[in-house]
C-alpha positions as CSV (number, residue, x, y, z in Angstrom):
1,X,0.0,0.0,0.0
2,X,1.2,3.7,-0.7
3,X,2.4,5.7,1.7
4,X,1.5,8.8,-0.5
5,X,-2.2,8.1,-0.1
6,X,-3.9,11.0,1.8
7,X,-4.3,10.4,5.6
8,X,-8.2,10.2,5.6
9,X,-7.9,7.7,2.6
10,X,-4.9,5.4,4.4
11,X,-6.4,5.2,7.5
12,X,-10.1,4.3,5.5
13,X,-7.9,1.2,3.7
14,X,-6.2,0.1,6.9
15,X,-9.6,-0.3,8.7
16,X,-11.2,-2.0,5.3
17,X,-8.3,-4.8,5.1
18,X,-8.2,-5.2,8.8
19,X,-11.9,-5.7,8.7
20,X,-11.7,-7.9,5.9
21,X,-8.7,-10.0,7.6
22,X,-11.1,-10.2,10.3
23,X,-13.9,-12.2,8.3
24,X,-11.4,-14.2,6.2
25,X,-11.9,-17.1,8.2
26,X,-14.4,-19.8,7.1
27,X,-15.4,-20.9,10.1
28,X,-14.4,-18.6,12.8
29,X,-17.0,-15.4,13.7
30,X,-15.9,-12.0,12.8
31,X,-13.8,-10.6,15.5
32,X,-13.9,-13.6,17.4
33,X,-11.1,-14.4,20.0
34,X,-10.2,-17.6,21.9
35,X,-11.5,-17.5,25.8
36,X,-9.9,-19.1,28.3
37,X,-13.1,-20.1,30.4
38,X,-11.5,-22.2,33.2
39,X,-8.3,-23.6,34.1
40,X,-6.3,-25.5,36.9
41,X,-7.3,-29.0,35.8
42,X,-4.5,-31.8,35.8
43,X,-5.3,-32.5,32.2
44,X,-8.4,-31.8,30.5
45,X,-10.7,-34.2,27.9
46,X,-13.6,-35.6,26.4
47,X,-15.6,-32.6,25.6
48,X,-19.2,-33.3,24.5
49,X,-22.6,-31.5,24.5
50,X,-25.8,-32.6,25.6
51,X,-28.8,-31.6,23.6
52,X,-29.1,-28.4,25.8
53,X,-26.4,-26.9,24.3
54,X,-24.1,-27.7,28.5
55,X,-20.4,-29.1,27.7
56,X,-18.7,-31.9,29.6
57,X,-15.5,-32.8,29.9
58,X,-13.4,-34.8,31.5
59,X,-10.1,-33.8,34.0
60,X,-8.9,-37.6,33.5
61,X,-5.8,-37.6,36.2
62,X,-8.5,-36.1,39.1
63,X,-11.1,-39.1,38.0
64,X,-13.5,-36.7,37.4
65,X,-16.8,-35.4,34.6
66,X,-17.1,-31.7,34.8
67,X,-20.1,-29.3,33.2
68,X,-19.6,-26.4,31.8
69,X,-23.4,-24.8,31.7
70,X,-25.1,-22.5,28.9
71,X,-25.1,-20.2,31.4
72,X,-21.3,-20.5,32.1
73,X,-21.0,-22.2,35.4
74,X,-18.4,-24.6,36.2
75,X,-19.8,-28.0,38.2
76,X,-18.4,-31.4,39.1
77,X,-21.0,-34.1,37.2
78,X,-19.8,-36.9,38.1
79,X,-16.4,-38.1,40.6
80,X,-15.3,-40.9,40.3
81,X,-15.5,-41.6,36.9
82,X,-13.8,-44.7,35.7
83,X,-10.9,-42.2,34.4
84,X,-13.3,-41.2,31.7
85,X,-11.3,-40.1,28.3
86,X,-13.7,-39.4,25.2
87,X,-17.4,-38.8,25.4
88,X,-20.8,-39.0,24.1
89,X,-24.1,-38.4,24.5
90,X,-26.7,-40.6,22.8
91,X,-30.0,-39.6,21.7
92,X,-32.0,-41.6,24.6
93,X,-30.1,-38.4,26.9
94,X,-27.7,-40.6,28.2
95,X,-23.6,-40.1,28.7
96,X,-21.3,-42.7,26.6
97,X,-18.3,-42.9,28.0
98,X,-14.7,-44.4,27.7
99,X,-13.8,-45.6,31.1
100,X,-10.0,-46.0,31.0
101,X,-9.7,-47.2,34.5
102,X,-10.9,-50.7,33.7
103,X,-10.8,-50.8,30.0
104,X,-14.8,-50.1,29.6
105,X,-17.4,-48.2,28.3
106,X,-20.2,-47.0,30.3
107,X,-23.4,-45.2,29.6
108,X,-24.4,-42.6,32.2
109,X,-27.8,-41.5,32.9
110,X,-28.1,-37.6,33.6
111,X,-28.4,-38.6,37.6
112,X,-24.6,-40.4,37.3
113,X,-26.0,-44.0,37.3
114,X,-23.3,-46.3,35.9
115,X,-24.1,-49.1,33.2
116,X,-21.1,-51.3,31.4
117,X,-21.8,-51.7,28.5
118,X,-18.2,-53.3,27.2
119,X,-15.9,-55.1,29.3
120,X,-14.2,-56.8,27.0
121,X,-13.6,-58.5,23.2
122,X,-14.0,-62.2,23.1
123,X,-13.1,-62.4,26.6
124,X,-10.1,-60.3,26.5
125,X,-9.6,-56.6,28.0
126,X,-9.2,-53.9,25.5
127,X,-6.6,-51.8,25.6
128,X,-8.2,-48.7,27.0
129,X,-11.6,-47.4,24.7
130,X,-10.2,-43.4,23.9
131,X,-13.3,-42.1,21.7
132,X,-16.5,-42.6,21.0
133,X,-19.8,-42.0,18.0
134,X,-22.9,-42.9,17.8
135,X,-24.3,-43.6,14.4
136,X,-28.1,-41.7,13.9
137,X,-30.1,-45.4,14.9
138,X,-27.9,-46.4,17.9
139,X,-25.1,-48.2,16.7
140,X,-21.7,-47.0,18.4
141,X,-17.9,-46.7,17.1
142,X,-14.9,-47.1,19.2
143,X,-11.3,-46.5,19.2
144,X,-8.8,-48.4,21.2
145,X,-5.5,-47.5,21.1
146,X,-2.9,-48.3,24.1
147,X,-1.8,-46.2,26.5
148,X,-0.4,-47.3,29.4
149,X,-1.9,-46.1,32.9
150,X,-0.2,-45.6,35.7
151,X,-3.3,-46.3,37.9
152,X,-3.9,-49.6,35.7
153,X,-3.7,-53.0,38.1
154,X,-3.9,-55.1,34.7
155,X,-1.6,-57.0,33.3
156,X,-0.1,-56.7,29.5
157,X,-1.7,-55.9,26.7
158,X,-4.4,-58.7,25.2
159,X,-5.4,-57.0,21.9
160,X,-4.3,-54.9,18.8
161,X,-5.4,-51.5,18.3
162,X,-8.5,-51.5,16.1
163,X,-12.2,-49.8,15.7
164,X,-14.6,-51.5,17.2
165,X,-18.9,-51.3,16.6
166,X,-21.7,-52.0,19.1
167,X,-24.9,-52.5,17.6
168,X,-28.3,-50.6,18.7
169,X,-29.3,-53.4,20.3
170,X,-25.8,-52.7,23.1
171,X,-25.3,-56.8,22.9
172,X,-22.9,-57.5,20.6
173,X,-19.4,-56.3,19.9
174,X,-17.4,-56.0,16.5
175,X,-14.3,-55.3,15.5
176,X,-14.4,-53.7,12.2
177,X,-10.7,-52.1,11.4
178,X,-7.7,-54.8,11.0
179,X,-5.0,-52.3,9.5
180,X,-4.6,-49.3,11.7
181,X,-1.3,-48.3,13.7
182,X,-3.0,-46.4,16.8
183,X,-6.8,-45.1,16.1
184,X,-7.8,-42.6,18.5
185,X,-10.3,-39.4,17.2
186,X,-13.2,-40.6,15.9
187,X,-16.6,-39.4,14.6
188,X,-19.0,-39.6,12.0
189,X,-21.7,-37.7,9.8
190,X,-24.8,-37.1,11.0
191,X,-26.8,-39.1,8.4
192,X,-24.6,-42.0,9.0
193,X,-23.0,-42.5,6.1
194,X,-19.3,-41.6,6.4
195,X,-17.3,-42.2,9.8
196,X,-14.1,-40.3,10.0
197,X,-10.6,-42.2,12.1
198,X,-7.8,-41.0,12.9
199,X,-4.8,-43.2,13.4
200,X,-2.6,-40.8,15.2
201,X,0.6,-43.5,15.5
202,X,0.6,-43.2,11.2
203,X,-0.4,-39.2,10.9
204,X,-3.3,-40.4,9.0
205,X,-7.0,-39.2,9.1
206,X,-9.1,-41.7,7.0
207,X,-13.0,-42.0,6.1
208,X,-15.3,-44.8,5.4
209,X,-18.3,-45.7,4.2
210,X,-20.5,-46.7,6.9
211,X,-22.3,-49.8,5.9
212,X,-25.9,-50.9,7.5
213,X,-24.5,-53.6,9.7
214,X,-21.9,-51.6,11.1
215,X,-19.2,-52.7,8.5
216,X,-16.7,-50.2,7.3
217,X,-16.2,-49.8,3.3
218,X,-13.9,-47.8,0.5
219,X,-11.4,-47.0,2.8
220,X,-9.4,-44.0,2.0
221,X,-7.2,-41.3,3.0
222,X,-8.8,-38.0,4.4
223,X,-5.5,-35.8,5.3
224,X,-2.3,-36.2,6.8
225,X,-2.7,-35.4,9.7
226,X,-3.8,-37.5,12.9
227,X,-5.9,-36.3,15.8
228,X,-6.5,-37.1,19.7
229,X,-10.6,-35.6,19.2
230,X,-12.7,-34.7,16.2
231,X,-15.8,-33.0,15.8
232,X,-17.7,-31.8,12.5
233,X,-19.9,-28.6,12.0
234,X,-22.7,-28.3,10.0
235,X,-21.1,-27.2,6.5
236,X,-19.4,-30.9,6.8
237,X,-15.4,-29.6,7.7
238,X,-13.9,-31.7,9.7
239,X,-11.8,-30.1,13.3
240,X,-8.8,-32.0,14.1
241,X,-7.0,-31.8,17.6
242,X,-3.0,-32.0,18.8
243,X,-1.1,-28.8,18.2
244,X,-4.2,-26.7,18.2
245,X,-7.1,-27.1,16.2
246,X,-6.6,-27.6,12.3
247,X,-9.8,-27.8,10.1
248,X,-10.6,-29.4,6.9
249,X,-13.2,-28.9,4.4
250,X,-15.4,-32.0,3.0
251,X,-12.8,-32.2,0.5
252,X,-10.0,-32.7,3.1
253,X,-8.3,-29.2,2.4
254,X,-6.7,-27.0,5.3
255,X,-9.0,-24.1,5.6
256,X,-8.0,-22.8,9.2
257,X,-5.8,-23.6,11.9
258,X,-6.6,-22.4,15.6
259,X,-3.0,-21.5,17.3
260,X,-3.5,-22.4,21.1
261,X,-0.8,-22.1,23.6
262,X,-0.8,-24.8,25.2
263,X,1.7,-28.3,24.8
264,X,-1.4,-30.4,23.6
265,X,-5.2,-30.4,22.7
266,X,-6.7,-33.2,23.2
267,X,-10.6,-32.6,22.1
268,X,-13.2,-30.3,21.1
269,X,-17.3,-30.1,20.7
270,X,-19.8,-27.3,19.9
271,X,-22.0,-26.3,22.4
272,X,-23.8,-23.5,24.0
273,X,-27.7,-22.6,23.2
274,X,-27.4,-22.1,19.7
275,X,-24.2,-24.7,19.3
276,X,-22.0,-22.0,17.6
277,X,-19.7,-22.2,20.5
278,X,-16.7,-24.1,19.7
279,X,-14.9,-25.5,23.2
280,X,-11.7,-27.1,23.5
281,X,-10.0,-29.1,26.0
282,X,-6.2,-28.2,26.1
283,X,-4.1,-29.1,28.7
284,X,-5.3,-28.1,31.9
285,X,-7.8,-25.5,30.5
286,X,-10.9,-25.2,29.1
287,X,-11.0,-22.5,25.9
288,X,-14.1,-21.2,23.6
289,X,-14.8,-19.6,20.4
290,X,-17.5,-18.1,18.9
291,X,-17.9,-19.5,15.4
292,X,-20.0,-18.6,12.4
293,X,-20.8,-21.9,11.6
294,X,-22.5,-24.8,14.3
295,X,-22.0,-27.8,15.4
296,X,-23.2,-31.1,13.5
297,X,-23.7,-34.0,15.6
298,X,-26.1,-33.7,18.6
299,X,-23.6,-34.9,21.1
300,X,-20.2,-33.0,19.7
């Protein structure tokens, strides 16, 4: 830009671009900024939202599920909590979680009563369930990569590290992924047609066709780029989690990356009344952002 422009005129094209730069992003609202909206946790996870529009997440070292309301208050939903990593909730209201402590996943009912509903694969322990998606009639996807615990009393490892589906029915457990390094993110559209992995030992995101018994199909590679959470809005890009938040259009093109200071970010959801609220879990904080677009999924 010229510096010979007159005063009046400079200063009129300075606020122009910086307004512009301001409503570049795709995704973000117009002079948003990222919130820090609590902090002091030992290690913050799991965010998800109930149909409300209240986030929960998890603070996984302190065994406990917090909720962070629509009318921003901080509470304590559930303590213990089985070490609860990622989250869910279903559409009968209910909390899907992955209970890390003893390899599990539970559903929750909104007044903390407990329900297994996997202890095991062919009567061996998983590894450690890490995420979790429910499909739009019931069916549920999870990860279950390895990470050792050092509260674990179990002894070594019994499985590989795969995807696994529970039908509507909650009887009957499958694994449905063979080839993957270490799957952890992991969500899916909400018409149930595509389900989105991320195999954060390979760097890989990959989608799938979701077929109507819970088999996966047509395999192939989304970006290159893994993730600890996922969540999609409602224009169909796809938010992955590590080193802030990087997103991805249906087509898997970068189209924004959200810079937080913090060493890691572990997941994300939309929330709030109107679910243009994006929230983030990042180290021992808890962050938001106002966004122009909403979330997707009725529980992320």
């Amino acid at each position: 830009m010229s510096s010979q422009l007159p005063k009046t005129l400079l200063a009129l094209a300075l606020t122009v671009t910086a307004s512009l730069g301001a409503a570049e992003s795709p995704v973000i609202a117009p002079g948003a900024t990222l919130e820090k909206l609590a902090g002091g946790f030992a290690f913050t996870e799991g965010a998800t939202c109930d149909r409300a529009g209240n986030v929960f997440f998890t603070d996984q070292p302190n065994d406990r599920i917090l909720e962070w309301s629509t009318a921003g208050k901080l509470s304590t939903f559930l303590q213990p909590c089985g070490r609860a990593n990622g989250m869910y909730w279903d559409h009968t209201g209910n909390l899907l979680a992955c209970a890390d402590e003893h390899n599990q996943l539970w559903s929750i009912t909104p007044a903390g009563k407990t329900t297994v509903l996997v202890k095991d694969y062919q009567g061996k322990l998983l590894n450690g369930p890490n995420d979790v998606w429910e499909r739009p009639d019931g069916g549920l996807y999870l990860t279950d990569p390895y990470y050792k615990r050092s509260y674990w009393t179990r002894g070594p490892k019994e499985q590989g590290e795969h995807v696994y589906y529970l039908g509507p029915d909650r009887q009957n457990l499958r694994r449905v992924t063979e080839d993957l390094r270490q799957p952890n993110g992991i969500t899916g559209t909400p018409d149930g047609k595509t389900l989105y992995v991320a195999d954060i030992g390979a760097g890989r995101t990959y989608a799938y066709d979701i077929q109507p018994d819970g088999a996966l199909a047509h395999k192939r590679l989304f970006c290159t780029l893994g993730s600890d959470g996922m969540t999609l809005d409602n224009q169909g890009n796809l938010y992955l989690t590590g080193h802030g938040v990087t997103v991805f259009s249906p087509e898997g093109q970068r189209i924004e990356h959200i810079a937080i200071a913090e060493p890691w970010t572990a997941n994300l959801c939309f929330g709030g009344a109107d679910r243009r609220r994006l929230f983030i879990t990042a180290s021992q904080n808890l962050y938001g952002l106002r966004m122009r677009v909403a979330g997707a999924n009725p529980g992320k």
